[in-house]
C-alpha positions in Angstrom: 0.0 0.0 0.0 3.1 2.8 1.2 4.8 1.8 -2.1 1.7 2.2 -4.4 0.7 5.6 -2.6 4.8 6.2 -3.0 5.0 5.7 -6.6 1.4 7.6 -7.1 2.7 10.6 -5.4 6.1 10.2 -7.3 4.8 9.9 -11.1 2.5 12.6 -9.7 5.0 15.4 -9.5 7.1 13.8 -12.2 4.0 14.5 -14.8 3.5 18.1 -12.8 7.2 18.5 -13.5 6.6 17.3 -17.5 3.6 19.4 -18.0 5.4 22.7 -16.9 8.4 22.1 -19.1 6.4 21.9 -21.9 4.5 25.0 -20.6 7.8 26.4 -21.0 8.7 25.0 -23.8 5.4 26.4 -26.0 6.1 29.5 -24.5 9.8 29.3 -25.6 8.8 27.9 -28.8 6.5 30.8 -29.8 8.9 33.8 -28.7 12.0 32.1 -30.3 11.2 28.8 -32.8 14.4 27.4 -33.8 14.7 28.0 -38.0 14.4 24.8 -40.6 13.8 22.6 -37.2 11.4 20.7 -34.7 12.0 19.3 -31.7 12.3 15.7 -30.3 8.6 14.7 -29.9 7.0 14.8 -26.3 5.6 11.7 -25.1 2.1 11.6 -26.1 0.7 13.2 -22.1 2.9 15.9 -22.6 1.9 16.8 -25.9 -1.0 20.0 -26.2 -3.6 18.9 -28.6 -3.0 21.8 -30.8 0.8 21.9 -31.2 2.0 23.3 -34.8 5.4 22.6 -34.7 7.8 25.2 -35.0 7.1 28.0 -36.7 9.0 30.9 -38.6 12.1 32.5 -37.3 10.4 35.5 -35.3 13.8 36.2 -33.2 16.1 38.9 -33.0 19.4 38.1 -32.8 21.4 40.6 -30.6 25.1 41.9 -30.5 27.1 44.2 -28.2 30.4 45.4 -29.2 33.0 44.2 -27.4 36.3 46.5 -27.4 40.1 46.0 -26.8 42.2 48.1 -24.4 43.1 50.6 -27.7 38.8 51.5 -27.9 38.7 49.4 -31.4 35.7 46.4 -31.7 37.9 43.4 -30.9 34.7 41.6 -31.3 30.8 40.8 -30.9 28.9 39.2 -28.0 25.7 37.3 -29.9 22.7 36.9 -27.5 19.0 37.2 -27.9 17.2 40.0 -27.2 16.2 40.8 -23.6 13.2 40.3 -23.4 13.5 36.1 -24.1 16.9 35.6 -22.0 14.9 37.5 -19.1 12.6 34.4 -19.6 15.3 31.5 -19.6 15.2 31.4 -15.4 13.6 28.5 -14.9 15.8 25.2 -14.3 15.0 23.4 -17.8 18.3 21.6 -19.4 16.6 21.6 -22.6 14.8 24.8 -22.6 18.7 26.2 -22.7 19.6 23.8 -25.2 16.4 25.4 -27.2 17.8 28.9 -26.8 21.1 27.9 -27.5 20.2 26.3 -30.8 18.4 29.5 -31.7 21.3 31.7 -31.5 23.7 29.3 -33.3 21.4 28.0 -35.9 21.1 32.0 -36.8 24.8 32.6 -36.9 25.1 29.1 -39.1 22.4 30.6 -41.0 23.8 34.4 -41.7 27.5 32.9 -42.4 28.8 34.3 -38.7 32.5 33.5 -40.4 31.9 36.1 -43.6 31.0 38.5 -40.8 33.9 38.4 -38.3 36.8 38.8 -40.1 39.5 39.1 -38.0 36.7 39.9 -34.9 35.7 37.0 -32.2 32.6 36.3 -31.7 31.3 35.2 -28.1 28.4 33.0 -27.9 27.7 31.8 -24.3 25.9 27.9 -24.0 25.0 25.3 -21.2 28.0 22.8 -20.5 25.7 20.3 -21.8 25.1 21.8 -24.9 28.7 21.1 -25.9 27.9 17.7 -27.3 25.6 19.0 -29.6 26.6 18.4 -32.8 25.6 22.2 -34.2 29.0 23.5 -32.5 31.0 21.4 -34.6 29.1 23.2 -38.0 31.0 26.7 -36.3 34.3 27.9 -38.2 36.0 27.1 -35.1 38.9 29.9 -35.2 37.4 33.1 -33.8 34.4 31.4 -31.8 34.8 31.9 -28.3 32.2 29.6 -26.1 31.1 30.7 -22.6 30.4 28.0 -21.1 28.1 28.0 -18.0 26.2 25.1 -15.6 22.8 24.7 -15.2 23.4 24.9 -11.4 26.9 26.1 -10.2 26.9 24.1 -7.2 25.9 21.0 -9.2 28.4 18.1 -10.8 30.1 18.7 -14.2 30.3 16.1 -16.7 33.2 14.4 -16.7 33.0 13.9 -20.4 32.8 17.8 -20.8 36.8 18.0 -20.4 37.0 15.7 -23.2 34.7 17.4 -25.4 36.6 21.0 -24.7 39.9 19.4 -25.9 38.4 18.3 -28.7 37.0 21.7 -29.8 40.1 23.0 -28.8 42.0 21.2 -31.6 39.3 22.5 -34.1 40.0 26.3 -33.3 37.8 27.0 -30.4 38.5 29.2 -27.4 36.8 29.2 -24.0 35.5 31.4 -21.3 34.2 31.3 -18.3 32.0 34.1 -16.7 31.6 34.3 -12.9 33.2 31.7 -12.0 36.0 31.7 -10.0 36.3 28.5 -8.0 34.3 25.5 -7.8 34.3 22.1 -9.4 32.9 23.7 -13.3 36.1 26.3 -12.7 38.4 23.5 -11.4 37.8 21.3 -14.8 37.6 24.5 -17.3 39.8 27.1 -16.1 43.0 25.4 -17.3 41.3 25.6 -21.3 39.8 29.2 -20.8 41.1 31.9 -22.8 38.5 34.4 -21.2 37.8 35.0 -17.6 34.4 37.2 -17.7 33.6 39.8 -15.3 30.7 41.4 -14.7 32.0 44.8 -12.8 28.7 45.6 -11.5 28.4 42.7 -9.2 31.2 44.1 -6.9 33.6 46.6 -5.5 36.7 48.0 -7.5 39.0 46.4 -4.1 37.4 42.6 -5.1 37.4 43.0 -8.4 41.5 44.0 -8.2 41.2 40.5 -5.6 39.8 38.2 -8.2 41.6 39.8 -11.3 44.9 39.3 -9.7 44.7 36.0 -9.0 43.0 34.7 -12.1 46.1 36.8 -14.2 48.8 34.8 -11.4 47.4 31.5 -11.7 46.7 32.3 -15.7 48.6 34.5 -17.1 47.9 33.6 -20.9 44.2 34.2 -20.5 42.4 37.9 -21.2 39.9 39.2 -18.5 37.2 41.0 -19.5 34.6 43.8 -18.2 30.9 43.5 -18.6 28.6 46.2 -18.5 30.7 49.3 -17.9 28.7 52.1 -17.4 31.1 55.0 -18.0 34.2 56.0 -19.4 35.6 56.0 -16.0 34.8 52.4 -15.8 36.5 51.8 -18.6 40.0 53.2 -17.6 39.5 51.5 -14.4 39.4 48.5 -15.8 42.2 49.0 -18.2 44.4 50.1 -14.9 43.5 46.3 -13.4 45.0 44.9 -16.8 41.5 43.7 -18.5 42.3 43.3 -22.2 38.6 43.1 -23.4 35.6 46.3 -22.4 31.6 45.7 -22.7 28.8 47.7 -21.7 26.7 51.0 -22.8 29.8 53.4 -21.7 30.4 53.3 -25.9 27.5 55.3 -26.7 26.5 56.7 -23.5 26.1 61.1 -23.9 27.5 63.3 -21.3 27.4 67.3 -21.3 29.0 68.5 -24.3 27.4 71.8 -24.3 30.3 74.0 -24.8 32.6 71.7 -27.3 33.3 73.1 -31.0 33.9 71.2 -34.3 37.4 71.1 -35.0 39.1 73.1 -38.5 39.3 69.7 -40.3 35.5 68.9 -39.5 34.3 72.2 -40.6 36.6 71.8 -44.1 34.6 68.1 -44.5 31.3 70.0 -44.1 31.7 73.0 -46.0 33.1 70.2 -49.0 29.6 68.5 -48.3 27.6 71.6 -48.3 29.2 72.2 -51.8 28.4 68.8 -53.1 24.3 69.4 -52.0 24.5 72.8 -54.0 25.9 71.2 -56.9 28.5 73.4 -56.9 31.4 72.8 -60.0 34.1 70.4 -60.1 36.4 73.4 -59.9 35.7 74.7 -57.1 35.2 71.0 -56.0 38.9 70.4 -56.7 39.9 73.8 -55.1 39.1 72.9 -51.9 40.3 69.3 -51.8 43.2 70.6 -52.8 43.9 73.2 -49.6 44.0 69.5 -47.5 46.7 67.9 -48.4 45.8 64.4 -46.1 42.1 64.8 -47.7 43.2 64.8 -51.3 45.8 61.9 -50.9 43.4 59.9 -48.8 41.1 60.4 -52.3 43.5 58.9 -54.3 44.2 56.2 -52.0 40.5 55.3 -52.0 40.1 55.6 -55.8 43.4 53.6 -56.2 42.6 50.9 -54.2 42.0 47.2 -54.7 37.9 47.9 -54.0 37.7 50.0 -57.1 39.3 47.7 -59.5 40.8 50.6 -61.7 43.4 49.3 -64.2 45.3 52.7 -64.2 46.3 54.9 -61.3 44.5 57.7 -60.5 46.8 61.0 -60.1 44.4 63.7 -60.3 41.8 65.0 -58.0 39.9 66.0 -60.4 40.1 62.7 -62.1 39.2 60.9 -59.4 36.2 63.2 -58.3 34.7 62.5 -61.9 35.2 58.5 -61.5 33.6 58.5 -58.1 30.1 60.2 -58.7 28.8 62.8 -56.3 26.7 60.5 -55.1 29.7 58.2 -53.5 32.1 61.5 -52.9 28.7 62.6 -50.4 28.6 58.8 -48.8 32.8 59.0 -48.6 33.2 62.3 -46.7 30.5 61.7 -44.5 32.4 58.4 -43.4 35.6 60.6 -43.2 33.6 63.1 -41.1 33.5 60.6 -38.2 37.7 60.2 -38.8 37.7 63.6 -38.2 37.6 63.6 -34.2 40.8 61.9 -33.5 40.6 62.3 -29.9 37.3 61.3 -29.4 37.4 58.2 -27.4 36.2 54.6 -29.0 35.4 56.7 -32.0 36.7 53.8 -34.1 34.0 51.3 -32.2 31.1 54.7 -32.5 32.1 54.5 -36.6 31.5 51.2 -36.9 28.1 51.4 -35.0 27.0 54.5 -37.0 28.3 52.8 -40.2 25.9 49.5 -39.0 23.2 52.0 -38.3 23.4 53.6 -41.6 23.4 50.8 -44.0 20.9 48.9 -42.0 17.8 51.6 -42.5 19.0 51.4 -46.4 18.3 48.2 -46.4 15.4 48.0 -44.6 14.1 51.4 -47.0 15.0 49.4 -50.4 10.7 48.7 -51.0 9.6 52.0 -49.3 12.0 53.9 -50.7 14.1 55.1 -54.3 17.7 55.3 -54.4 18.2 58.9 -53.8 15.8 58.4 -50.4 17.6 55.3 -49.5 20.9 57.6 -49.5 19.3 59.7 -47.0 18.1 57.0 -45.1 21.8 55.7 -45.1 22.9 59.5 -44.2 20.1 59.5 -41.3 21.7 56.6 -39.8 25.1 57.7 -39.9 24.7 61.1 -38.3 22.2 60.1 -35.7 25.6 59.0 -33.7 27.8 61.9 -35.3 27.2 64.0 -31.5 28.7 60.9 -29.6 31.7 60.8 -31.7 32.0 64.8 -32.5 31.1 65.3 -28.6 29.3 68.2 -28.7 25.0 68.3 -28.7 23.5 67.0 -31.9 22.1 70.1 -33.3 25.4 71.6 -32.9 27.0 68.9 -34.5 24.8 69.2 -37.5 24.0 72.6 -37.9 27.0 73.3 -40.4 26.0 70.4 -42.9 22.4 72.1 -43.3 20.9 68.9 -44.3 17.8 67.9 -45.7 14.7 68.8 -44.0 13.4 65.4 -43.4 16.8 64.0 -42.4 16.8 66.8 -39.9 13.4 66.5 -38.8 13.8 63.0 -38.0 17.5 63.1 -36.0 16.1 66.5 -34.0 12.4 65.7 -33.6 11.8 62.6 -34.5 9.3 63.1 -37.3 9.6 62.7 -40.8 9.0 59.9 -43.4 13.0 59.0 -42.1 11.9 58.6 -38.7 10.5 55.6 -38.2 13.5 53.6 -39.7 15.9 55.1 -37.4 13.6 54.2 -34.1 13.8 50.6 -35.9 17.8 50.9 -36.0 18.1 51.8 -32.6 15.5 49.6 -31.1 16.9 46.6 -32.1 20.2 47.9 -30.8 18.7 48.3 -27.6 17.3 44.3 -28.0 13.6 45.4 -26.8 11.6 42.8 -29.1 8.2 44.8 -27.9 10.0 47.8 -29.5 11.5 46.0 -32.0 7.8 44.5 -33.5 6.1 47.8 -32.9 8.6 49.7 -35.0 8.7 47.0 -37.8 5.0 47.5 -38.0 5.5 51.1 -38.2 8.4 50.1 -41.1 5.8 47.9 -43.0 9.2 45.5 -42.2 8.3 41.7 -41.7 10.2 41.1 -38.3 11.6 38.2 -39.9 13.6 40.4 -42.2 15.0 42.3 -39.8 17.9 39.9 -38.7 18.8 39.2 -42.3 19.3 42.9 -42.6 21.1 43.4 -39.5 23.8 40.7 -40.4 23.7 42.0 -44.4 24.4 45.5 -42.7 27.1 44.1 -40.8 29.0 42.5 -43.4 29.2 45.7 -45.5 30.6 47.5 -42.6 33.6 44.6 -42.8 34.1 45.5 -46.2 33.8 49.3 -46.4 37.3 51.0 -47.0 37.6 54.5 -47.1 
């Protein structure tokens, strides 16, 4: 009789158990369905009477910069957007494994090596999920792998040193993020690359504590610092020796009220101001050719590899009738943000910007012709040109006297430009709510907007100026 009511209790909570992982799982399932796949079947209780399968890809990839010691993007963290990792708190092995295949099957999908170049990317999965044969479909050389347990005070797989060698011999490096002793650091921290901090969490004193003796014990692996909140941050940091700098201190604004452009910015705008008045290739030429770095950095574009001239280019004026207007516009602007060499991370700002841009071109190409997709592409761009400038955005802008819609929509928002820059800058911010409500807005099917985000990405790789 005990062992009947035993077992009946038992299976009981086993089935409660069941029933809310797949809870879970539907939930999971309809905020982020993995592409081109479905899921082991449930045994037939578990299964809702109504279940579709997976449907289409519906999630938004995320990526935060991550920077090296000299402010340039060493790199990109991949994640999903906030709102769904906010959901992954519940103790479910395969409800990680889910979100882990999500991420990587989009990577897979948008050819994460084309995109990198020489940049790492940092994915973080469940110790568990190593075994899955997905990672082995990653190019291996420039994929670092977070690995984290389920539960930190649980056992780690004895099998999961094996499997780390393994991927090590393929290319892959490992980190390991707030975790600094125990049985999971014990096995992993002699293969990690990365020791992850996240700064917030403590103190400067026990942050300088743990840094120290990670960097004594291994002095080959890079430390880095999650979510920085300021500049300040960021050189603290750099004093303790962390090689690699995360957070929103990048694009974060300060007071900048009583900053000026600089000679060489106001020489770029006055060049572009020209160029929107049609003025003549003469006077064009006459003004490239009172800056000397300008007109040889011309040449050196026109010249190079990405223009596939089959004669060198020695004359400005030459070179001003092979580019186009059009392009000689899009080139300064890009030169514009070279222009403030002091400003700091304004390498890491550029590429953003750069991202921005060329993402609300893409996303314009059916609303839009080419001339407005230029503007769209010019919106972009100088919606960051105060952060890397430093001075107040209708400061910074007021000498290019730009279009009244591009205007309209970086100063009040409004405009036919507008919504496509709230789209850029929501999914930077990885709110899907805001995301889906400014597709809409877009007329953008929110399934297009991660194929345009990696498309935008891989131009930025490419662009040489």
């Amino acid at each position: 009789m005990l062992n009947r009511l035993f077992t009946f209790f038992t299976n009981r909570r086993a089935s409660a158990r069941a029933a809310a992982e797949q809870r879970d799982f539907q939930a999971l399932e309809e905020l982020a369905p993995v592409k081109g796949t479905v899921p082991p079947p449930a045994p037939p209780s578990e299964q809702p009477g109504n279940h579709t399968g997976l449907g289409e890809e519906r999630s938004v990839i995320c990526r935060e910069a991550v920077l090296n010691r000299e402010q340039r993007v060493a790199g990109y963290e991949f994640i999903l957007r906030k709102g769904m990792r906010d959901r992954l708190h519940i103790p479910s092995r395969r409800i990680h494994h889910i979100y882990n295949e999500v991420v990587i099957r989009n990577l897979l999908h948008f050819s994460i090596n084309k995109l990198l170049g020489h940049r790492q990317a940092f994915i973080t999965v469940l110790d568990s999920f190593l075994a899955n044969p997905l990672i082995d479909q990653l190019p291996g050389p420039g994929i670092v792998l977070t690995v984290m347990p389920l539960d930190a005070a649980g056992d780690t797989p004895d099998a999961l040193g094996e499997r780390v060698l393994a991927l090590k011999q393929q290319g892959f490096q490992f980190a390991l993020e707030e975790c600094f002793e125990g049985r999971h650091f014990e096995m992993l921290a002699p293969h990690a690359s990365h020791f992850i901090f996240r700064t917030a969490q403590r103190n400067p004193a026990e942050t300088q504590k743990i840094a120290d003796q990670i960097s004594q014990r291994y002095r080959d692996a890079h430390l880095i610092a999650r979510d920085l909140e300021s500049f300040d941050d960021f050189e603290l940091c750099r004093t303790l020796n962390f090689a690699l700098f995360q957070g929103p201190f990048v694009t974060s604004r300060e007071d900048w009220t009583d900053n000026r452009a600089g000679p060489q910015t106001l020489h770029i705008c006055d060049l572009l101001n020209h160029l929107r008045r049609d003025a003549e290739t003469t006077q064009l030429v006459e003004l490239l050719k009172q800056d000397a770095m300008l007109s040889y950095r011309l040449l050196r574009y026109i010249n190079s590899a990405a223009m596939g001239l089959r004669q060198t280019v020695t004359s400005i004026e030459h070179a001003l009738v092979l580019i186009g207007r059009q392009n000689m516009y899009r080139w300064l602007t890009l030169l514009l943000f070279g222009s403030a060499q002091n400003s700091p991370y304004a390498a890491a700002l550029q590429e953003t910007a750069l991202a921005r841009g060329r993402f609300m071109e893409l996303i314009g190409e059916r609303a839009f012709a080419k001339a407005e997709r230029d503007s769209l592409f010019i919106t972009g761009l100088f919606s960051m040109l105060d952060r890397v400038l430093r001075m107040p955005l209708p400061e910074a802008i007021k000498p290019l006297h730009l279009a009244e819609w591009v205007e309209a929509a970086l100063l009040r928002g409004e405009g036919p430009y507008a919504p496509f820059l709230d789209l850029a800058m929501a999914c930077e911010s990885s709110d899907q709510d805001r995301i889906e409500a400014a597709a809409a807005s877009c007329g953008i099917e929110i399934t297009d907007v991660n194929a345009k985000h990696f498309e935008a990405l891989a131009w930025v790789q490419s662009v040489e100026y």
